[in-house]
C-alpha positions as CSV (number, residue, x, y, z in Angstrom):
1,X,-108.1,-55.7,-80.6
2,X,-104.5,-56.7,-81.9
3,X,-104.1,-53.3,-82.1
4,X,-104.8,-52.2,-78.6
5,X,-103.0,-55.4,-77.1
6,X,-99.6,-54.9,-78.8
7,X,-100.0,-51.3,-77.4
8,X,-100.6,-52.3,-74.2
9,X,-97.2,-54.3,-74.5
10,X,-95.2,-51.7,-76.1
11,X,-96.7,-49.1,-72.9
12,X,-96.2,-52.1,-70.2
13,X,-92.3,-52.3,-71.8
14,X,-91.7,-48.8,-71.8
15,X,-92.9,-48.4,-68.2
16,X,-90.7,-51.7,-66.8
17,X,-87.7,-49.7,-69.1
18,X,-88.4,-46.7,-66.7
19,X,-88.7,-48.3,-63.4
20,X,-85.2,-50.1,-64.8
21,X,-83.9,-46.6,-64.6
22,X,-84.7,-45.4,-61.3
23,X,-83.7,-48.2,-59.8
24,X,-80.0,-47.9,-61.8
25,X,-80.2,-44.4,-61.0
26,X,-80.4,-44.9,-57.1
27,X,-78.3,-47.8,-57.1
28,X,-75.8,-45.3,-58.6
29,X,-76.6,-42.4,-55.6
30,X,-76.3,-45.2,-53.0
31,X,-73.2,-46.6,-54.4
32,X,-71.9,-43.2,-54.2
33,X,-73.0,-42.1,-51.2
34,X,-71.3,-45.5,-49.1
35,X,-67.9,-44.6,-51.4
36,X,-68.0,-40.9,-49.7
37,X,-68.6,-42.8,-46.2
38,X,-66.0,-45.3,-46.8
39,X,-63.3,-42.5,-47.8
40,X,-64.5,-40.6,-44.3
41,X,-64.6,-44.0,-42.4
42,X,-60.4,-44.4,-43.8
43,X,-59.7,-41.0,-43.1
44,X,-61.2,-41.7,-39.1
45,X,-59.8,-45.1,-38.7
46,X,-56.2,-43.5,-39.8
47,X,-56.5,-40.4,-37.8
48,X,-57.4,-43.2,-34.5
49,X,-54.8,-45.3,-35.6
50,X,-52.3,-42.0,-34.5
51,X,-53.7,-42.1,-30.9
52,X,-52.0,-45.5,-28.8
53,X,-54.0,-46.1,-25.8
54,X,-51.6,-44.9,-23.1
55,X,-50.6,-47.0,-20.2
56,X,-51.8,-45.8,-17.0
57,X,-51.1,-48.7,-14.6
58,X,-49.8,-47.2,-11.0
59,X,-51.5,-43.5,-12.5
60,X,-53.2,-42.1,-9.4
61,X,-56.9,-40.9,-10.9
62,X,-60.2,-39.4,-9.3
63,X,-63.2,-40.9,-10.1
64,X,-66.6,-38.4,-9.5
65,X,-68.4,-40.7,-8.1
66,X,-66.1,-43.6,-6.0
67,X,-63.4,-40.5,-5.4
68,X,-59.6,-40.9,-5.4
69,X,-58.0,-44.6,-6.8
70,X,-55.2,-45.9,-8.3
71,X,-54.9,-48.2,-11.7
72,X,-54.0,-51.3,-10.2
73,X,-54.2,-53.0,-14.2
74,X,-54.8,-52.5,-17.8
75,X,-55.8,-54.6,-20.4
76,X,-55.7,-52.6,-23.7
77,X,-59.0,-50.4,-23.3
78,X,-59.9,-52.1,-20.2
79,X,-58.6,-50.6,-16.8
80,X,-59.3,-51.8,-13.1
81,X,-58.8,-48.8,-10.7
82,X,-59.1,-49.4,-6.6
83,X,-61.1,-47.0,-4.8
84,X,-60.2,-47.5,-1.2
85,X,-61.7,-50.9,-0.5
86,X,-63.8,-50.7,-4.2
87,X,-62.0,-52.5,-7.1
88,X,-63.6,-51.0,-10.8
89,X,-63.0,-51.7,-14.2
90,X,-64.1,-49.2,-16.2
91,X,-63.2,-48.3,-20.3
92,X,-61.2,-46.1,-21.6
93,X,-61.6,-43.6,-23.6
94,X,-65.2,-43.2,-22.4
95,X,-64.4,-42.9,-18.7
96,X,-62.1,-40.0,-19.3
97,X,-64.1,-38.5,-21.9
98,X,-67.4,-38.6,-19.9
99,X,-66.1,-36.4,-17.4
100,X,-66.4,-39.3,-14.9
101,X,-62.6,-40.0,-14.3
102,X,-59.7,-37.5,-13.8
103,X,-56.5,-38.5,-15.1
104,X,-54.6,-35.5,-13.4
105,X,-52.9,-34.8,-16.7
106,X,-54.7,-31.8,-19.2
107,X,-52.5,-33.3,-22.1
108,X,-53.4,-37.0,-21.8
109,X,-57.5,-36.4,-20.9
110,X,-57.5,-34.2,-24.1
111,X,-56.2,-37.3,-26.3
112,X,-58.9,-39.3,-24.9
113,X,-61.7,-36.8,-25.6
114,X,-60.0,-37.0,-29.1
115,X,-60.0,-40.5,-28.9
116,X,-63.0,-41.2,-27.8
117,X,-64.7,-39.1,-30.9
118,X,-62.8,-40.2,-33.5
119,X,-64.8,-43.5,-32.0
120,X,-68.3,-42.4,-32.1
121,X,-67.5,-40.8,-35.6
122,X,-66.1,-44.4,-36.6
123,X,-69.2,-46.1,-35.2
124,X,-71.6,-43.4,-36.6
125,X,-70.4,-44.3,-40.1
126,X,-69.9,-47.4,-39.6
127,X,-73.7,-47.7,-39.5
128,X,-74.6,-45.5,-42.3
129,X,-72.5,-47.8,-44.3
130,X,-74.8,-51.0,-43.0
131,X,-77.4,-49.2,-43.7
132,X,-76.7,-47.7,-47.1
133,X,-75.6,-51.6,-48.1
134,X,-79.1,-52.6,-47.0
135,X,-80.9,-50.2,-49.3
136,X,-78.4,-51.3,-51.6
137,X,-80.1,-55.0,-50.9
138,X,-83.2,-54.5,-50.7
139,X,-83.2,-53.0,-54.3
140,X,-81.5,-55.7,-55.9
141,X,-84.0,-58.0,-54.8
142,X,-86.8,-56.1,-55.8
């Protein structure tokens, strides 16, 4: 019985050695899968960082739904446009970018389409990255 006991150890060590390994192994795939994200995430933050958000107070714009207005203020991404009798604020890039407000100017709507992806691509990997650090986590606690 000695016998099968101190095999049972040796097969019961081996297995734990294994299941060491996988879990090294994946922690090595994750790791390098959230560097790869991180590099892209610094290549989209620097590429955003080339786009200032351009002033448009006084900028006569065209909203689809309240019509024709003017930017009465901004406050960084923040603009508050009158519509006739309506005061909005609404966000830039995503207004222009929607479609839902015309800026009048081909060259400056473009850099907020631009602008406004480089955004959703920063918040798209933004969240990989959270979630690739919670795999991460959850393996070193098990």
């Amino acid at each position: 019985m000695a016998a099968k006991a101190g095999t049972e150890t040796r097969k019961k060590t081996s297995s734990q050695r294994q299941k060491e390994e996988e879990k090294r192994e994946r922690s090595e795939k994750l790791n390098a899968q959230k560097d790869s994200l991180q590099s892209r995430l610094a290549a989209v933050e620097a590429l955003r960082s080339g786009f200032e958000m351009p002033l448009l107070e006084g900028r006569e714009v065209e909203h689809t739904q309240y019509g024709p207005g003017t930017v009465i203020s901004q406050q960084s991404a923040v603009i508050t446009v009158r519509y006739g009798e309506t005061v909005k604020k609404q966000k830039l890039p995503y207004v222009v970018s929607g479609g839902f407000l015309l800026l009048r100017d081909d060259q400056l709507e473009t850099q907020m389409v631009h602008m406004e992806e480089l955004d959703r691509q920063k918040d798209s990997l933004e969240k990989e990255i959270h979630y690739i650090e919670s795999l991460l986590s959850d393996l070193e606690r098990a």
